[in-house]
N, C-alpha and C positions, 0 to 999 in steps of 0.2 A: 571370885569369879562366879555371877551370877549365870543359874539355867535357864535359859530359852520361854524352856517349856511350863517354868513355876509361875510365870505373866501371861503369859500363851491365852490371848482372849479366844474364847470360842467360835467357831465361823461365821455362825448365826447370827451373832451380836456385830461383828461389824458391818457396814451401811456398802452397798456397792456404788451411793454415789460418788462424787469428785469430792477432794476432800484433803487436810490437813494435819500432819498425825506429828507427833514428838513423841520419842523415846528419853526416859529418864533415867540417871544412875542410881544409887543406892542413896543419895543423899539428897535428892530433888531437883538435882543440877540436869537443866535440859545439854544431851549432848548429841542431838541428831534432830532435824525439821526436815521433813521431805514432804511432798506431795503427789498426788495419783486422780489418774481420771477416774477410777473405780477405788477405793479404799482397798476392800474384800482381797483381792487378788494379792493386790500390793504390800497386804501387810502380812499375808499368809505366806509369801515367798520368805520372809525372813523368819520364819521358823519352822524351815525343812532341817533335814540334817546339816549338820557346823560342818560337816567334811565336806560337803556341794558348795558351800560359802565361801564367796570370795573370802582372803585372809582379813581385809581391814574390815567386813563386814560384818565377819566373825567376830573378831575381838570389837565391836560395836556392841553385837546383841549380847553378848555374853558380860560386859560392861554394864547393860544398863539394868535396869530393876522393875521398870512400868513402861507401859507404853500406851498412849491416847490420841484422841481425834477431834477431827472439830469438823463437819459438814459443810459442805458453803454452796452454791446455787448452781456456778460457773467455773469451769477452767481458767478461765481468768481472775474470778474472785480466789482461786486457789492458790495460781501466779502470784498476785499482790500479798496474800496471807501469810504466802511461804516468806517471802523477800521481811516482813516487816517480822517476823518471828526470828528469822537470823540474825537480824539487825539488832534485834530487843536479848536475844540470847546467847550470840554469840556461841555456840555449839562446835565442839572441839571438831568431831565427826564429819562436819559439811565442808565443800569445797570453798576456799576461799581467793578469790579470784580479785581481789581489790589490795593496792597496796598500802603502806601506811605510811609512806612518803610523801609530803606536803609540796606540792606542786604550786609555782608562785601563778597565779591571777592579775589580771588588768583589770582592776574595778573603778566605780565610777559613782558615786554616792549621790542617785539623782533621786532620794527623800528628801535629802536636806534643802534648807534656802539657798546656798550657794554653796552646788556641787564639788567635789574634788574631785580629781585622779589620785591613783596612789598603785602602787601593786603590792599585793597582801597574798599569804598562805590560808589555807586552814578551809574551817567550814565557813559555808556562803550567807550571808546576813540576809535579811528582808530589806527591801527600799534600797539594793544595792544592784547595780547591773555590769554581770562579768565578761569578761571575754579573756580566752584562753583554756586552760593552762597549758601554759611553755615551759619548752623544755628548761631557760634560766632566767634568772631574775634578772641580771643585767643589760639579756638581750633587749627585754620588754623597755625597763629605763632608759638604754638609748634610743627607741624609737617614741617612747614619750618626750625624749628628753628633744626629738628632731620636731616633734609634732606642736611642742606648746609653741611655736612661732607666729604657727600656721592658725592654731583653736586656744587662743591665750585665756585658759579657763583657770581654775584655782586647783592648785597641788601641795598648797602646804598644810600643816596637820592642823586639828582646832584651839590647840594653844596658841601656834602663833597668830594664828586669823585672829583670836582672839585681841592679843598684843596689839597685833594691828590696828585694828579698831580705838584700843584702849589709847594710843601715841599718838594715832592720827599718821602714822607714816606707812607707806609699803616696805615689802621686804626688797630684799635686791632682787626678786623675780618681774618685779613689780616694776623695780626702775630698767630692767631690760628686756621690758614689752614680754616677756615670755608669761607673764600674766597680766588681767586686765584691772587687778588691785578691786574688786568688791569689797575688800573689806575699810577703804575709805572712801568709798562711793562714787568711784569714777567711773563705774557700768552700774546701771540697773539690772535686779534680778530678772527682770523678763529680757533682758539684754545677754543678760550672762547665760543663763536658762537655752536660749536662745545657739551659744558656740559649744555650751556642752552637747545639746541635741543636733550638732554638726559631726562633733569629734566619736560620737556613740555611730552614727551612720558612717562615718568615714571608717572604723574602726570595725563596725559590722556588715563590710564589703562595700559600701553605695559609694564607690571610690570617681567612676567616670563622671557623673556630673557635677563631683565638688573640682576635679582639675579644668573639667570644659568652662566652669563658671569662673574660677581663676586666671586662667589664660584669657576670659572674653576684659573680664576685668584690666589687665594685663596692657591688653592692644586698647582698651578704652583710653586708659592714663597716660597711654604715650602718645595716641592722636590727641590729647586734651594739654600734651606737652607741660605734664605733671611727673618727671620722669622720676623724680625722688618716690614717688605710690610708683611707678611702673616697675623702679627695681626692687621694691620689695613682694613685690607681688611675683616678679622673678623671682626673688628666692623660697617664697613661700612656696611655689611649686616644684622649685627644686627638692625643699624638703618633702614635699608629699612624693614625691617621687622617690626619693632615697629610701624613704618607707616601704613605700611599696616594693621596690628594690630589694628588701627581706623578705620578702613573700614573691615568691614568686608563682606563676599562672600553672597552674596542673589541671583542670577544670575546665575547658575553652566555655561551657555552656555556664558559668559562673554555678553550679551547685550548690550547696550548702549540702554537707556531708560527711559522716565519720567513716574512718576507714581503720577498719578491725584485722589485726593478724595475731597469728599464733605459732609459736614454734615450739616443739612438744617433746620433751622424752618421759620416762618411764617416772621420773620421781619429778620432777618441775614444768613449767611452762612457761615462755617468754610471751611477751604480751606488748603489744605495739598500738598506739591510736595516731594515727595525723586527723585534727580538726581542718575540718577544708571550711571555708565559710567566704563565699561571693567567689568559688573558682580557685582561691588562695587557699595554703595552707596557714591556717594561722595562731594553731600550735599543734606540738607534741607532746607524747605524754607517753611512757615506758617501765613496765619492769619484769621480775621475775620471781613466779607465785610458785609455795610450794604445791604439789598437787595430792589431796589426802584421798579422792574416791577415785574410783576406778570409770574411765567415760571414754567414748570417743569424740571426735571433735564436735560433731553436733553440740553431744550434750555439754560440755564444757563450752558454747559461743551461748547455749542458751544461760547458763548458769551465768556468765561473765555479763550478759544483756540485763539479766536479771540486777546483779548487784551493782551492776555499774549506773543504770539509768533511775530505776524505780527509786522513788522516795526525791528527787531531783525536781528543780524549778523546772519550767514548759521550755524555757530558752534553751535549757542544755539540751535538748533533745532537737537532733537534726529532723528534715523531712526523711532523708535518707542516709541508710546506713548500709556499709557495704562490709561485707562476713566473708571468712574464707570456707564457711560450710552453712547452709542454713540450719536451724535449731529444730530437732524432731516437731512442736507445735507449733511452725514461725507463722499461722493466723493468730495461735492466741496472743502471743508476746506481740505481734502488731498493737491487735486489739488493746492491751494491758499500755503498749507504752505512747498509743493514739489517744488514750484517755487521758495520761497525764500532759502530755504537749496539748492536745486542745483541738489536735490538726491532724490530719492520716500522717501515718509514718511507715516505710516502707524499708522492711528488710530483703537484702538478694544478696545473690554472689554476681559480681561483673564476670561478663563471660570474654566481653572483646573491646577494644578502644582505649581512650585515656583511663579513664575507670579501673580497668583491666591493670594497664600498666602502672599506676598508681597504687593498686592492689600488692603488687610484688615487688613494689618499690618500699613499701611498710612491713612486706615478709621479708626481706632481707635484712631490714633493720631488727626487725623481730631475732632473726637467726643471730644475728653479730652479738646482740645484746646478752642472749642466752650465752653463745661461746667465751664472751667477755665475763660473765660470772661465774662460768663455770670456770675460768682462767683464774679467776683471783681468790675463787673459794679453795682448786688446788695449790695454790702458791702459800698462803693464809700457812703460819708453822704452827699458832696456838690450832687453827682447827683441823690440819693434818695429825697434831696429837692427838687432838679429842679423838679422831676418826679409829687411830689405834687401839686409844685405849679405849672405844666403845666395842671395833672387834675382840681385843682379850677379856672384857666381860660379858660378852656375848656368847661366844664360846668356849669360854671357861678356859683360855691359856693361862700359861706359867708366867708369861710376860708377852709385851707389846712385840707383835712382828714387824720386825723395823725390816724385814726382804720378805716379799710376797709374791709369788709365782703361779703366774692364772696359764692354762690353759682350756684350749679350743679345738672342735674337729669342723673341718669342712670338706664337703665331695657333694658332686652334681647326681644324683641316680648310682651311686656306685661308683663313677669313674672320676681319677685325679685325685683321689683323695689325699688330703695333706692338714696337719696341725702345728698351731704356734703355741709357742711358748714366749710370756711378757712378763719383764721383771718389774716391780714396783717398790725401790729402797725409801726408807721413812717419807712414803706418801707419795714420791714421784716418781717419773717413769724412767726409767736407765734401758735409752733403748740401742746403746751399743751392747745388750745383752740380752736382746732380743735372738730367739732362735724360732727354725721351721724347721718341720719334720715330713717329710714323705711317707706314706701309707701303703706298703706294696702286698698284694696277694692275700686282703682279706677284702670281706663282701660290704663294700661302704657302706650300705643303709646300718650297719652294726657299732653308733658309735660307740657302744662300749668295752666294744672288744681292741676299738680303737685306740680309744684311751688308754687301757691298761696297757698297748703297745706304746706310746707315746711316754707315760711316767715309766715305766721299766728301762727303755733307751736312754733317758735324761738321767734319771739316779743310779742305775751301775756304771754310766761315766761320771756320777759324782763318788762312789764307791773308787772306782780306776784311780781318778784323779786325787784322791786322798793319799791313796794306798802308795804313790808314787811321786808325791809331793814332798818338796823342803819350806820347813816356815821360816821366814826371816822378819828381821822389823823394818817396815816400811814406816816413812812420813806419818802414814795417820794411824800407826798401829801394827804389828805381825800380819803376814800376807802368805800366802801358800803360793813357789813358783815353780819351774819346772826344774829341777835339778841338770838338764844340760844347756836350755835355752838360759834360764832366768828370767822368763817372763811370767806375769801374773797367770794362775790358773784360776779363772773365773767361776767354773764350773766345780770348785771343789767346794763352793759353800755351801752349805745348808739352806734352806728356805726355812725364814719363822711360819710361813703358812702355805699350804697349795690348796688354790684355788682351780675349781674344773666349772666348764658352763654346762650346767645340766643338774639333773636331779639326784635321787638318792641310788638309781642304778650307777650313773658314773661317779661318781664319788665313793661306792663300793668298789668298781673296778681300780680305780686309783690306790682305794687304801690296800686291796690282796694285793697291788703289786708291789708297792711300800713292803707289805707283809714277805713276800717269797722272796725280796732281797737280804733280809733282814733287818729293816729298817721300821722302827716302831715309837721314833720320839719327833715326826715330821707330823705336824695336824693338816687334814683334810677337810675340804667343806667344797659343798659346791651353792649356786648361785642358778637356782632356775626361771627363766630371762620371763615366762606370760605373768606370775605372780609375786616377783621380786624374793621366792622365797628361801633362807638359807637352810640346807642338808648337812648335817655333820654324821660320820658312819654310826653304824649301830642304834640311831635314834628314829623311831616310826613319826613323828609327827616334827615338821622344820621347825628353823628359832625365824622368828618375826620381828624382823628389827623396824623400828616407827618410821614412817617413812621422811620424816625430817631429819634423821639420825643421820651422825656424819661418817659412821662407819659404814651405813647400808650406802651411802653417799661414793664412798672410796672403793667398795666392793663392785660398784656397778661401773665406776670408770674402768677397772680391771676388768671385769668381763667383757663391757664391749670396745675397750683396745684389742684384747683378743681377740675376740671376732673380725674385726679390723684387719686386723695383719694378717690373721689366716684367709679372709674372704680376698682379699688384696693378691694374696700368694697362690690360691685356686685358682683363681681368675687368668693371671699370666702363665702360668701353665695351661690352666684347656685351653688359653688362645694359641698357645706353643703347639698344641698336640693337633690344634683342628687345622693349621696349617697344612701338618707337615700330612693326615690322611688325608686333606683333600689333594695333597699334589701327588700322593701312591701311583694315582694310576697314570700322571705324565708322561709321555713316552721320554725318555734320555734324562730323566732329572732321580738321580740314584739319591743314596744318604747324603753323601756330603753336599752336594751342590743343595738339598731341601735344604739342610743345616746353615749354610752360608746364607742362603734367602728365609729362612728365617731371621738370623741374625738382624741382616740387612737390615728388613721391612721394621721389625718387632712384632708387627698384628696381624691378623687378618682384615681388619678395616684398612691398614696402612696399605696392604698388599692389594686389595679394592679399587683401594680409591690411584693406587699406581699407572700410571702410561705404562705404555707398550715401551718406549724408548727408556724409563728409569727401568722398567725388570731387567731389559738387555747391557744396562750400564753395571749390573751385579757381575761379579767375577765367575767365569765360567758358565755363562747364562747366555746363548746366541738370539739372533730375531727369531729365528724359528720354534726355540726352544719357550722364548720368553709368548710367542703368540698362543701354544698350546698352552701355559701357567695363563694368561688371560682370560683364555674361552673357559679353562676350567673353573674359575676364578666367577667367573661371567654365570655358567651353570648352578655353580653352587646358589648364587644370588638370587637366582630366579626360583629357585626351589629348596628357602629356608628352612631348615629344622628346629627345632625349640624342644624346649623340657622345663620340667618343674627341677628350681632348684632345693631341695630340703634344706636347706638350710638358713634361706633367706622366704619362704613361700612365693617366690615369683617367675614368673614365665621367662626364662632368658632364648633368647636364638643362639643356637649353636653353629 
């Protein structure tokens, strides 16, 4: 682990113009390209002290061995320099926002003398013009497969053109019109030339005047009482219509348009594109990127604009592009991706209209996709192993915890405070052994004091339950049950790990309380949620698991199930509690009747949004009583209260 300070160029010597800088490891390998309006600033921030430093930033500088610059004129020349240095170096440190999933293409090989269709993966050739990528290969085949009727151009590969040629015969495309056979000269190249630069416009939106010109065709061959051209002219528009029938209109103004989402947590990012092109969508494109720097979404739409567009033919580039955040410099990434298209290109966020709705039509799909991997990455048995046994050499266990018990605290300003307890047996979640704990008579903002009430309740009833348990052999092994019931005692097991969400305070309070039980073979750690980083007792400085790792992976579904189920269980009690003080001062409405009209409603929104005739339908609830619950009900509404919740940092009304 290299020092900071032994590279540490002097102030003076760096430029404060715009500028391109790499940091290098010990053996020459660039592992970081970043860029800066001012160099000076930007390069001096990474060598303040390592404890101010983010963690991955940290083990960045301390990683590398040199670090250099390269000047350049413009912030845009800086944009392009960065993008082609990533490109050229692949840099372990930099965010990588591009997948490496080959997305099928609709190409169209108009270099050649007589073009093909074909749909190909991979990277884009010169002399070749694409459209797409979709989301499958088959989809695209069936609508070539509906279109060669309609644009009977050539699809087959150049061996058999070849052959063709060579026999003198067509293929069987050939004899069922779905080709025009150039390759024994029944169309001329400016003939064929000719239906390929149809099916390229049809294909790149110019869809209405190729059906108006069909249909006029259409009505011509049947007043010319040519009906055998009228019906197929009929079908040909059928088919263009079946096509278009998979694309459907989202666009009413025909755009051309990418449309950008992102759905975001603490270790990944989903990533959403619909290609709109003539108002249609006409493909998609999805996945889900690990995330290795630290950003908000600005800087991750600039970063994703960056590697997705630059280096790209002019055609991939829409006029417009629509972002769910604009990018801290979105003049210059205009300017940078206006140079390469040839044409202004315009980044925004839609604020209202189709646009808009189209916008969160692509965020949801964004959302599903991430839940969908992060579904199968929990399910995955080889990588729920991995994930354990990267926790026991992380922190040094005896062996893999196959039960891991995370806990959380949550309260509003002090009041309601309440925490959960979530079990996670080899990797998943066992949530009939989910528990919540009420917090009474200590000062909320204190969650450490909380904690340690929370683990002392939970393990001297696994103490009790030991202590008073019979073990029998059950199905899948010896079981601990109750000696008069005979039912399993769940709570008499041990956890291989506890897990607390918080730092190296609560994760001290957890382990004294372990300690005053007598309990000294249960491992603690905790999980502090702003820099993912783990605390285990006794140690000043946290372990830094990579953030691809699959046990930091499994740690952080654990914490925020936690938070989950405790923010979940806060929440329905302070709406229990704001109930029952707004109704105190009702005249005639004592304990039990609040209680029953809590029951009732369940909410304060339910109890809101209630008629005067449903309050007086509650048991023991008259018109007169139910008119006073209205007005006060009424009162509350018009003069809302709010608080900062700590726990969540947001404004809630109370």
């Amino acid at each position: 682990m290299a020092d900071p300070r032994s590279y540490r160029p002097k102030p003076g010597e760096i430029p404060t113009q715009p500028g391109v800088y790499r940091f290098r490891d010990a053996k020459g390998r660039v592992i970081y390209v970043g860029k800066a309006k001012s160099l000076r600033p930007r390069l001096t921030s990474y060598f303040q002290d390592i404890g101010n430093l983010h963690p991955r930033t940290a083990t960045m500088v301390t990683t590398a061995s040199s670090v250099e610059w390269t000047v350049v004129n413009t912030e845009v020349e800086a944009l392009a320099l960065e993008y082609s240095w990533i490109k050229e170096f692949d840099p372990r440190f930099n965010v990588k926002y591009r997948d490496d999933k080959s997305y099928p293409w609709l190409a169209v090989t108009v270099g050649e003398e007589f073009p093909r269709v074909m749909v190909g993966r991979g990277a884009k050739r010169k002399g070749t013009r694409y459209f797409g990528p979709y989301g499958h290969a088959w989809a695209i085949r069936e609508t070539v497969d509906i279109l060669l009727r309609v644009f009977p151009m050539r699809s087959c590969s150049n061996g058999v053109f070849k052959r063709s040629q060579q026999i003198g015969r067509p293929c069987l495309l050939g004899y069922i019109d779905k080709c025009s056979a150039p390759c024994v000269g029944k169309i001329s190249p400016e003939d064929h030339r000719a239906i390929v630069d149809d099916f390229c416009d049809f294909m790149g939106g110019q869809t209405a005047s190729f059906l108006r010109r069909i249909e006029k065709q259409m009505y011509a061959a049947s007043d010319e009482l040519d009906f055998e051209r009228a019906a197929r002219l009929r079908d040909d528009l059928g088919a263009m219509q079946r096509a278009l029938e998979k694309q459907a209109v989202v666009l009413g103004d025909g755009a051309d348009a990418d449309v950008i989402a992102l759905a975001e947590d603490p270790l990944e990012v989903g990533v959403q594109i619909f290609y709109v092109r003539g108002g249609r969508i006409r493909g998609q494109r999805g996945w889900v990127a690990d995330r290795v720097e630290e950003g908000d979404t600005p800087e991750l739409v600039e970063q994703f604009l960056l590697q997705l567009y630059a280096g790209e033919d002019a055609e991939s580039i829409p006029r417009e592009i629509l972002v769910p955040a604009l990018p801290p410099d979105v003049e210059t990434m205009e300017t940078l991706l206006a140079d390469v298209r040839g044409a202004k290109v315009q980044i925004r966020v839609p604020q209202r209209g189709d646009k808009r709705t189209l916008q969160e039509t692509v965020a949801t799909n964004a959302k599903q996709a991430l839940a969908l991997h992060k579904t199968k990455r929990a399910s995955d048995l080889t990588t729920r192993n991995r994930a354990l046994e990267e926790i026991r050499d992380a922190l040094d266990l005896d062996e893999a915890p196959l039960r891991i018990e995370c806990y959380d605290i949550s309260h509003l300003q002090g009041s309601e405070i309440v925490a959960s307890m979530v079990v996670f047996e080899d990797g998943l979640s066992r949530k009939s052994e989910y528990r919540r704990f009420i917090i009474k008579g200590q000062d909320g903002s204190d969650d450490v004091r909380a904690m340690h009430e929370v683990i002392t309740r939970r393990f001297r009833r696994l103490l009790d339950e030991q202590a008073t348990s019979t073990q029998v052999e059950g199905d899948s092994g010896p079981m601990l049950v109750d000696p008069e019931t005979g039912r399993p005692r769940k709570f008499a097991y041990a956890p291989g790990l506890v897990v607390v969400d918080g730092g190296a305070p609560q994760v001290a309070a957890a382990r004294r309380a372990l300690g005053e039980l007598g309990i000294d073979d249960i491992p603690v750690a905790g999980l502090a949620k702003r820099l993912e980083e783990v605390w285990v007792p006794g140690e000043e400085d946290p372990v830094i698991l990579a953030r691809s790792s699959e046990g930091l992976y499994l740690l952080q579904r654990l914490r925020d199930e936690a938070h989950r189920f405790a923010i979940t269980h806060h929440r329905n009690r302070r709406s229990k509690s704001m109930v029952e003080s707004l109704l105190d001062d009702v005249p005639g409405l004592g304990e039990v009747r609040r209680k029953t009209l809590m029951k009732h409603f369940g909410s304060l929104r339910k109890l809101r949004a209630a008629t005067l005739e449903e309050i007086a339908q509650v048991p023991g609830i008259g018109p007169a009583t139910a008119a006073a619950i209205k007005d006060a009900v009424a009162a509350a509404a018009a003069t809302p209260r709010v608080a900062v919740n700590v726990t969540t940092g947001e404004i809630e009304e109370i």
